[in-house]
C-alpha positions in Angstrom: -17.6 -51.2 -19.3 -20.4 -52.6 -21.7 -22.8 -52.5 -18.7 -21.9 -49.1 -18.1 -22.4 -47.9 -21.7 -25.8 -49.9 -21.9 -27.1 -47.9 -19.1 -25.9 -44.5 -20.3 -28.0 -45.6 -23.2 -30.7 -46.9 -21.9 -31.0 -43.3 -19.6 -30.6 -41.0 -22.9 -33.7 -43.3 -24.6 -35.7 -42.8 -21.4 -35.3 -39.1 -21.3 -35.4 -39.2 -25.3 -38.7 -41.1 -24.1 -40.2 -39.0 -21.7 -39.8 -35.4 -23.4 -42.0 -37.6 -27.1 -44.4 -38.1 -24.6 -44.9 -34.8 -23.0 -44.2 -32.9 -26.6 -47.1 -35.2 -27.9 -49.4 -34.4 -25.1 -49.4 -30.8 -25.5 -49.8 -31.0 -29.3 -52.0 -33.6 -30.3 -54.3 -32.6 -33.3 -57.2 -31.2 -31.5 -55.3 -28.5 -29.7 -53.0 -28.0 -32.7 -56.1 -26.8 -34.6 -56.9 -24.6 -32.0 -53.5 -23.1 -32.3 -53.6 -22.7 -35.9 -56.1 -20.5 -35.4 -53.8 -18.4 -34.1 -51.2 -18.9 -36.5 -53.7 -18.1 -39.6 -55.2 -14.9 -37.9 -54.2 -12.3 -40.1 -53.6 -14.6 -42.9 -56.9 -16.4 -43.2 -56.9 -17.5 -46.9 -57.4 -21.6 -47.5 -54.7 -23.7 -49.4 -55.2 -25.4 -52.4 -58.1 -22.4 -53.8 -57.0 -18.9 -52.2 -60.6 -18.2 -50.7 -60.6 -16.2 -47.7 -62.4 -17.6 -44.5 -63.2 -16.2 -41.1 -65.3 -17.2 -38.0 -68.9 -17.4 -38.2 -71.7 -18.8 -36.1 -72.7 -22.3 -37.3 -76.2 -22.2 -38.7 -79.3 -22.4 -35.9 -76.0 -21.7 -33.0 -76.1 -18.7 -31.4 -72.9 -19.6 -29.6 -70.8 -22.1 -31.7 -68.7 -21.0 -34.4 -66.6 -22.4 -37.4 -64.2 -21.4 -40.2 -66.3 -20.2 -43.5 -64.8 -19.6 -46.7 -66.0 -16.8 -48.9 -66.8 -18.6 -52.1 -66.6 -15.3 -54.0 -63.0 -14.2 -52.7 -61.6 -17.2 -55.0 -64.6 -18.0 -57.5 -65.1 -21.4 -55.9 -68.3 -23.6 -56.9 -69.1 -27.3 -55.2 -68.5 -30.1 -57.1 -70.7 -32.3 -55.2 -70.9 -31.3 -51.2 -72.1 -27.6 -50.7 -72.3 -28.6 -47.1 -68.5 -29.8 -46.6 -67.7 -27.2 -48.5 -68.8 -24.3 -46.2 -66.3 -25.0 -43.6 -62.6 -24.7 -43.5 -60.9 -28.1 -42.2 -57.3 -28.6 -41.1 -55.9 -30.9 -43.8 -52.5 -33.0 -43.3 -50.3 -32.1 -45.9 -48.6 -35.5 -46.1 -51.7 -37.8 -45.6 -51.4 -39.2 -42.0 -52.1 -42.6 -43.9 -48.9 -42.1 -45.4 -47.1 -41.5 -42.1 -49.2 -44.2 -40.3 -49.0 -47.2 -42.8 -45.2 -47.3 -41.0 -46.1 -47.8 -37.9 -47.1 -50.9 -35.9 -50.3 -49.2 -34.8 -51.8 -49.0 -38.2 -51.2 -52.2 -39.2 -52.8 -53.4 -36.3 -56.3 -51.7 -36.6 -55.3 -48.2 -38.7 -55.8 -44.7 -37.7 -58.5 -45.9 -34.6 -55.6 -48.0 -33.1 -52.8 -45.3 -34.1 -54.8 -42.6 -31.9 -53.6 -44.4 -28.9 -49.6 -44.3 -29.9 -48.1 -41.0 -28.4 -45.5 -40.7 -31.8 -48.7 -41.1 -34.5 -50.5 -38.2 -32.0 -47.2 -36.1 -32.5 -47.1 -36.4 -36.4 -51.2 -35.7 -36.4 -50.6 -32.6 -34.3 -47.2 -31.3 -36.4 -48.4 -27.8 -37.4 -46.0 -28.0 -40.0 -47.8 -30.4 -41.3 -51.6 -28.7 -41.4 -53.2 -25.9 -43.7 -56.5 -25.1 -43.8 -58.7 -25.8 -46.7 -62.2 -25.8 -48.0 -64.0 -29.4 -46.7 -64.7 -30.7 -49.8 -61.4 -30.3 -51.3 -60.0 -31.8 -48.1 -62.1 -34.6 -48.6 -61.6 -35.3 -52.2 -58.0 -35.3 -52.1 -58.3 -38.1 -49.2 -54.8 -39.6 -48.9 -54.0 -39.6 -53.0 -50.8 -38.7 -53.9 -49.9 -35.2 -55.2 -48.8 -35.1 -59.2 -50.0 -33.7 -62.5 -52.9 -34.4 -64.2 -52.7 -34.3 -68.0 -56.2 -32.7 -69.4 -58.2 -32.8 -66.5 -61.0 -30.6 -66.1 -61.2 -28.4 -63.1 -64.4 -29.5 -61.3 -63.9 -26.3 -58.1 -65.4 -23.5 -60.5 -62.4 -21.2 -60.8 -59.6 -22.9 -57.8 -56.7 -24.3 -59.4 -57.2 -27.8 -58.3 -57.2 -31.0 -60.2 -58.5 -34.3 -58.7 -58.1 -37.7 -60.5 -60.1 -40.1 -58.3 -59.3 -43.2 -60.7 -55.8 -42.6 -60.5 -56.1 -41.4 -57.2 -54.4 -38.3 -58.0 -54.2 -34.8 -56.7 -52.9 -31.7 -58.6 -52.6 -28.7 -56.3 -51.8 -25.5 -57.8 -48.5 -23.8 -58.7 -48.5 -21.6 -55.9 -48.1 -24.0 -53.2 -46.5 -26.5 -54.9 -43.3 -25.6 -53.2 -44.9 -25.6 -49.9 -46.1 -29.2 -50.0 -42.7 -30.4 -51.2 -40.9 -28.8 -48.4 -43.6 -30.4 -46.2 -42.9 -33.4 -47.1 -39.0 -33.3 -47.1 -39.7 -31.9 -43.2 -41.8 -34.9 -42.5 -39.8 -37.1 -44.0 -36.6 -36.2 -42.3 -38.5 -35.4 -38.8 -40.3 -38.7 -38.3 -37.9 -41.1 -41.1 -40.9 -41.2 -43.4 -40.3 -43.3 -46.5 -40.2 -41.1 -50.0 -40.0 -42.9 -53.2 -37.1 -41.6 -55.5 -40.5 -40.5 -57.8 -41.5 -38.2 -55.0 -38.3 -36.7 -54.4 -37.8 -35.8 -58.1 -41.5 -34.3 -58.3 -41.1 -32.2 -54.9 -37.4 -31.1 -55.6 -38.7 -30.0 -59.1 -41.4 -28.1 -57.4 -39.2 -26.8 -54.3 -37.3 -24.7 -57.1 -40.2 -23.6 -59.4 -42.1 -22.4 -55.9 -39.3 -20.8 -53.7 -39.8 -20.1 -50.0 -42.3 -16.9 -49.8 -42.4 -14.2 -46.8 -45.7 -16.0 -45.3 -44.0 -19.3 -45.4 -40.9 -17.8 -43.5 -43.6 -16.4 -41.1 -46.1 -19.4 -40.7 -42.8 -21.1 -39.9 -41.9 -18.8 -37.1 -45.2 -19.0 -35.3 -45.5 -22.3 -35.4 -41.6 -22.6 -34.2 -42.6 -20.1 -31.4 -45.1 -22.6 -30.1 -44.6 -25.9 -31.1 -41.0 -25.8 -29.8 -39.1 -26.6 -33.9 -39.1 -25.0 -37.1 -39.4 -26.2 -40.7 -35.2 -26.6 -42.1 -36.3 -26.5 -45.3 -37.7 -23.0 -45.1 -35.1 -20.5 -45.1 
């Protein structure tokens, strides 16, 4: 009877297995950015600032293109990298350093040895998990933690984004605030990421002042349509 109920078990993790690996195959980061694309096509504004972008040629291509933010549509000015800042990237939400320092993988060699695990290429690809945002920001914000930031100046002209790289800190503005926290509680109960009872109480505070908006409700449809799940937390 116990050899019989090991094998039943042993089939369900197999299968349970086999679809991880399939799902992560099809939606590893690179194609999930392509997808996003699709996702963000009549909706093309960035995250943290509000800028809208679209598809231009890259400078001296006459073929290759890349997301551009209109610095005007949001009143954005560089703080320090003009260049980074002239492209839309795909930033992780939750920080995949966050979701990685769990794993095996990344304490073995980090996100280089992680790129090789078929569950770390799933959490990189979730499309829940990704918004687009202007390159510098997306690199500033690196893998601090979101929070407030008492008197700091805002260094991204007029974007309503604070970054405290001493505290490694990251204040994103009241209009997405609920988004991030619902990102996180979806990561966190998708994947059994560890939240400290600090970030609960900061993203449940900003779940309620930031309720679930009609884009939200469609990004999360889309994304359901092809990545196969939807966000619970968005309703």
């Amino acid at each position: 009877m116990n050899t019989k109920k090991h094998l039943i078990s042993l089939i369900a993790l197999l299968i349970t297995t086999f679809a991880l690996v399939a799902h992560a195959d099809t939606l590893n980061f690179r194609k999930a950015k392509k997808e996003l694309q699709k996702v963000y096509s009549d909706n093309q504004i960035s995250f943290y600032c509000g800028c809208t972008f679209s598809s231009q040629l890259k400078a001296g291509s006459k073929t290759k293109k890349r997301l551009t933010p209109d610095w005007d549509s949001c009143g954005y000015t560089p703080r320090k990298q003009p260049n980074r800042a002239s492209r839309i990237e795909w930033e992780h939400v939750m920080p995949a350093h966050h979701f990685g320092q769990h794993m095996q993988c990344w304490r073995d060699g980090g996100r280089k040895v992680c790129k090789k695990d078929n569950v770390f290429k799933e959490m990189e690809g979730d499309m829940h998990n990704l918004v687009p945002a202007i390159g510098e920001v997306n690199g500033d914000r690196s893998n601090f933690k979101y929070g407030m930031i008492e008197n700091e100046s805002r260094v991204y002209g007029s974007c309503d984004a604070e970054v405290d790289f001493k505290g490694k800190r990251f204040e994103p503005s009241p209009s997405v605030r609920g988004d991030i926290a619902r990102t996180y509680f979806y990561m966190s109960e998708r994947y059994n990421v560890r939240l400290s009872k600090q970030q609960r109480q900061l993203l449940s505070a900003w779940d309620k002042l930031d309720p679930v908006d009609d884009w939200e409700r469609t990004k999360n449809k889309r994304i359901e349509s092809i990545q196969g799940n939807s966000n619970p937390f968005i309703q």
